[in-house]
N, C-alpha and C positions, 0 to 999 in steps of 0.2 A: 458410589452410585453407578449403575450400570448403562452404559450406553449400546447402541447399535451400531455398527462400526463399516460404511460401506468404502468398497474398495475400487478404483476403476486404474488400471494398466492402460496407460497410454502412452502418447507422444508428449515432448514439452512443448510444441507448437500448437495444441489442444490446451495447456493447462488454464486458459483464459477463461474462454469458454465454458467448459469440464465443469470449473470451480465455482462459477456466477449460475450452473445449473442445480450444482447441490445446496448453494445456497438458497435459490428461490426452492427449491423443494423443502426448505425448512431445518436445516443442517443447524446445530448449535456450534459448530465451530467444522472449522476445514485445515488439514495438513498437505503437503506439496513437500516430495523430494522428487528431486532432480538426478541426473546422471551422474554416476561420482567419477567415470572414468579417467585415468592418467590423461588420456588425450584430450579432453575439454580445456580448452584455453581459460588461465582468470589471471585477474588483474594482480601483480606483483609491484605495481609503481611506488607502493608506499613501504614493502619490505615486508605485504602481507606473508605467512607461513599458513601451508592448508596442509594437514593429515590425509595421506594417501594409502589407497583407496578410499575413498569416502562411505564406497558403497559398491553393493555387484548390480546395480540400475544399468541396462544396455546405454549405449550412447542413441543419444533423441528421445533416450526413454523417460518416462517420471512414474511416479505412481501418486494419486490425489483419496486421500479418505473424507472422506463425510461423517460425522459422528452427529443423531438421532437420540432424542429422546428414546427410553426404554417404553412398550407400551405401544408406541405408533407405530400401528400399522404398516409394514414398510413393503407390502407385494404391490402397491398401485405406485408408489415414489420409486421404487427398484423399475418396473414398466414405464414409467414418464421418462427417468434417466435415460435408461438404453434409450429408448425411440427420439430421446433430444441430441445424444452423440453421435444415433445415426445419421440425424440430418446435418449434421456438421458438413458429412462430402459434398452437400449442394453447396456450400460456400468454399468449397475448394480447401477445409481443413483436413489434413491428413492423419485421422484418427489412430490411426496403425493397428486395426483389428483389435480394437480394447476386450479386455477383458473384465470382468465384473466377479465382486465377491460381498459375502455380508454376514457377520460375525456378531457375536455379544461380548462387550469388554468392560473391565471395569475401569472408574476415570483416571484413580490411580496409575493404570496401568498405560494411560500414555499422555496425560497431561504433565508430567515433567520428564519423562523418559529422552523428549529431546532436549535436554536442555544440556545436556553431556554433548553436543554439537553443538551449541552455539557458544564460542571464542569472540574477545575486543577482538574488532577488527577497525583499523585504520584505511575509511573509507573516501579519504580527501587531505587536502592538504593540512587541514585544519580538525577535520571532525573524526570520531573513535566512538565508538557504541563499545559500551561495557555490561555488559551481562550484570545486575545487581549482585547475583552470587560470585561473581567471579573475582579476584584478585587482581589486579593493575597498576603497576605505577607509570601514572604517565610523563610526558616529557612536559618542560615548560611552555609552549607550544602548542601544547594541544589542546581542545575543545571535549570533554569526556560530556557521552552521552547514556545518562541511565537507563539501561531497559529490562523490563521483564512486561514483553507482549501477553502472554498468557495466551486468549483464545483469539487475540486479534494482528490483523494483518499486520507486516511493518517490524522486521527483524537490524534489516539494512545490510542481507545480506541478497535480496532477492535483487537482480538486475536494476526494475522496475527503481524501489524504493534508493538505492545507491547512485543510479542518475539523477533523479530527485534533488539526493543531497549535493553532488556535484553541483550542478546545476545552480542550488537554491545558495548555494558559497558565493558563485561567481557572481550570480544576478542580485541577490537583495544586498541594499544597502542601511548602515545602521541607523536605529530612528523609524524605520518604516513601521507601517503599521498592517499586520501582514492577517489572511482567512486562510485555513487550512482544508479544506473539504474531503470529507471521507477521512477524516483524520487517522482510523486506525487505534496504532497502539499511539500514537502521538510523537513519533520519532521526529517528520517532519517541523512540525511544531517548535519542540524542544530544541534540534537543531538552528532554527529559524532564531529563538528567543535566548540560546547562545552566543547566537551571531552577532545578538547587538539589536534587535527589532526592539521597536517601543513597546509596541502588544502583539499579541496572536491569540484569533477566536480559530479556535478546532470544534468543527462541527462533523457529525455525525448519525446516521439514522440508525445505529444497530446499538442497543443500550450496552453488550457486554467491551463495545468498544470504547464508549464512552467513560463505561468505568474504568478501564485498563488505561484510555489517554489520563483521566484525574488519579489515577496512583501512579504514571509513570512522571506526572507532572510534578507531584509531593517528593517523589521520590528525586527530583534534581533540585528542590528546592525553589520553582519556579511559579508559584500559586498567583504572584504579585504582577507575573507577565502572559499570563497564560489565560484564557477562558474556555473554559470546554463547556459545550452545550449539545444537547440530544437535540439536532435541526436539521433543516437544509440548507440550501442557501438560499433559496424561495422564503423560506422560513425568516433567514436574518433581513433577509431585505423589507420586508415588512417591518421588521421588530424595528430596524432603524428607522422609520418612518412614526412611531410613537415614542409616548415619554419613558417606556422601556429602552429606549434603544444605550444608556447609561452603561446596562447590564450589558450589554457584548464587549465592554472593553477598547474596543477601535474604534475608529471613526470612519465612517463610509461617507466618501471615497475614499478604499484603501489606496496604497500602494504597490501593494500586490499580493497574488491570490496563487495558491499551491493546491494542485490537485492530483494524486494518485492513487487512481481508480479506474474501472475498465471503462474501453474505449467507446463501447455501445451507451455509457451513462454520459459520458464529457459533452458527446454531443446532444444530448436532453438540453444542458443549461447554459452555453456559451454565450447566450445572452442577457441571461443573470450574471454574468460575471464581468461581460461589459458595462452593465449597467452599476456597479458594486466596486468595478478598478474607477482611480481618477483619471485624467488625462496624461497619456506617458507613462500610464500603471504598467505593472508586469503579468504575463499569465502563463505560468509554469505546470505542464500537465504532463503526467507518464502514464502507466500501466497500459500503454497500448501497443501492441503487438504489433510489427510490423504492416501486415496485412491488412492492417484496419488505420496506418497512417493518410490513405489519400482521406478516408473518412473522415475523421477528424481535422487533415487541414481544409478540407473545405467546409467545414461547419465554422470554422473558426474565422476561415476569411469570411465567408456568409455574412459572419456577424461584424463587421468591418473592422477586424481584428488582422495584423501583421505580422507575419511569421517571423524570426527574425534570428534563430538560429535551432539546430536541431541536433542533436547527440543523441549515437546509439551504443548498446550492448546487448550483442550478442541477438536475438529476433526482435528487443526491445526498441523505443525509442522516447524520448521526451523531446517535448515541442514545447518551446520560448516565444507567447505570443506578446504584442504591445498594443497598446489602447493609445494610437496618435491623432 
C-alpha cells in the first residue's frame, strides 16, 4: 500500500508538539528518532548495552514522519503544518529552523524496517520489554514484557513511557485495580497487570491503538486481567454509572490511574480522574515536557489533587499525584 510520507527536521524539544500536529492533521501513524550521538547520556543502571552510533542525527536533533493516506490531498496539510511549527516560537519552543519534506513510500518499506532497532531492554528493576521477534532468556527475576507496538505509541524506550514504568513499579500496589488512559500499544498496562494489579481497563480514542493494545495483550497471555476499550475516560465514567459498567473489568473507584500522554490533553480531564480514583488513589502522568510542567501541576492541584513526588529524564518529567 502506498503511503505519503511527510518529513519535519527538528529539535527534540519540539517533538511534543511537532507529533500531536501531524496527528490532528490526519497522520495514520507517526515515527520519532532522536539523536543517536556518543555524547547523549542514557541510562546503564541495569547493564543496559546500546549500539553506537545510533545514527548521524545532530545532538538536539530528531527527525518526526507523518505517514498519509495515498490520495489525500497533502498541499493544504503541508500549509497547516509549517504555519502550526511556526507558532511554536510564541511559546518559547525552539524549533531550530525545521525543515520539511514529502515523499511516496510504500508500507513495506517502513513499517518493520525499525524493528532491527528495537532490542529487550531492561527498564527497572523488575520490568524487560521484549520485542515479540526477538530471542531472550531472562533471568528469574525478571518481569518479561511482550511487544510489538506496530503503529502505536509506547516502545518503552521513549523517556516519557520508561518513567511511566519506573514509576508505575514503585507506586502501584498488588490487587489494585488500575485505568490506563491513552493506553497506546498497552505497555503500561501489561506492565501494571504483571505487577500483580487485579484488573486494568486500557482505554483509548485512536482504534489502530486499541488493536495493537488487544494483540499485545493475547500476546502476554493477559486477556483474563486486562480490558481494552475504544473510550475516554468521560466515556468510562459514565459506562460505570449503568448496568454496563460489568464490562470494564474494575471497579470505580479505582486505585489508580496511569496516563502517558501529552501535556496539553492531561489537563482536559484531571477532574475526571479525581472523580474515577478512590480516596488515597494514585495518579501517575508523563508525556509532558518540561516546559509544560507548571501547567499540569496546577491543573492538578486545581483539582484538589497532591503532588507528592516527581522524576525526570532528560526534558521529561512524570508527576505522582494522590486523591487525599
Amino acid at each position: 500500500m502506498l503511503w505519503q510520507e511527510v518529513t519535519v527536521h527538528t529539535t527534540e524539544e519540539a517533538i511534543e508538539m511537532i507529533t500531536n500536529f501531524i496527528h490532528e492533521l490526519g497522520a495514520g501513524g507517526v515515527s520519532i528518532e532522536e539523536s543517536g550521538t556518543l555524547n547523549k547520556e542514557r541510562d546503564t543502571s541495569f547493564g543496559q548495552l546500546y549500539e553506537t552510533p545510533f545514527n548521524d542525527i545532530p545532538e538536539g536533533r530528531a527527525v518526526i514522519k507523518g505517514y498519509f493516506y495515498h490520495g489525500i490531498d497533502m498541499e493544504p496539510i503541508m500549509a497547516d503544518l509549517k504555519a502550526s511549527v511556526e507558532q511554536l516560537s510564541e511559546f518559547d519552543i525552539d524549533t531550530g529552523n525545521p525543515s520539511f519534506e514529502l515523499r511516496e513510500v510504500d508500507d513495506e518499506d517502513w513499517a518493520h524496517a525499525w524493528k532491527q532497532y528495537f532490542k529487550p531492554i531492561r527498564v527497572s528493576d523488575r520490568l524487560t520489554i521484549k520485542p515479540t521477534w526477538e530471542d531472550y532468556t531472562a533471568s528469574p527475576e525478571e518481569l518479561i514484557l511482550e511487544l510489538d507496538p506496530g503503529m502505536a505509541f509506547g516502545t518503552g524506550t521513549h523517556a516519557t513511557t520508561s518513567l511511566c514504568l519506573k514509576t508505575l513499579e514503585k507506586v502501584m500496589k498488588p490487587g489494585d485495580d488500575v485505568i490506563d488512559v491513552g493506553t497506546g500499544s498497552g505497555i503500561l498496562s501489561i506492565a501494571a497487570a504483571k505487577l500483580g494489579a487485579k484488573h486494568v481497563l486500557a482505554v483509548d480514542l485512536d482504534p489502530v491503538a486499541v488493536t495493537s493494545a488487544l494483540d499485545n495483550t493475547k500476546q502476554n497471555q493477559l486477556e483474563d486481567q486486562i480490558t481494552v476499550k475504544l473510550s475516554d475516560l468521560l466515556g468510562v465514567l459514565k459506562e460505570s454509572e449503568t448496568e454496563d459498567a460489568a464490562q470494564l473489568g474494575v471497579t470505580i473507584p479505582v486505585q489508580l490511574v496511569v496516563a502517558n500522554i501529552l501535556a496539553e490533553v492531561i489537563v482536559l480531564f484531571v477532574d475526571d480522574v479525581y472523580e474515577v480514583l478512590q480516596q488515597g488513589g494514585y495518579y501517575i502522568t508523563s508525556g509532558i515536557i518540561t516546559n509544560k510542567e507548571a501547567d499540569v501541576e496546577k491543573a492538578l492541584i486545581a483539582a484538589k489533587f497532591t503532588i507528592v513526588e516527581k522524576n525526570y529524564d532528560s526534558n521529561w518529567v512524570v508527576i505522582v499525584a494522590r486523591k487525599l
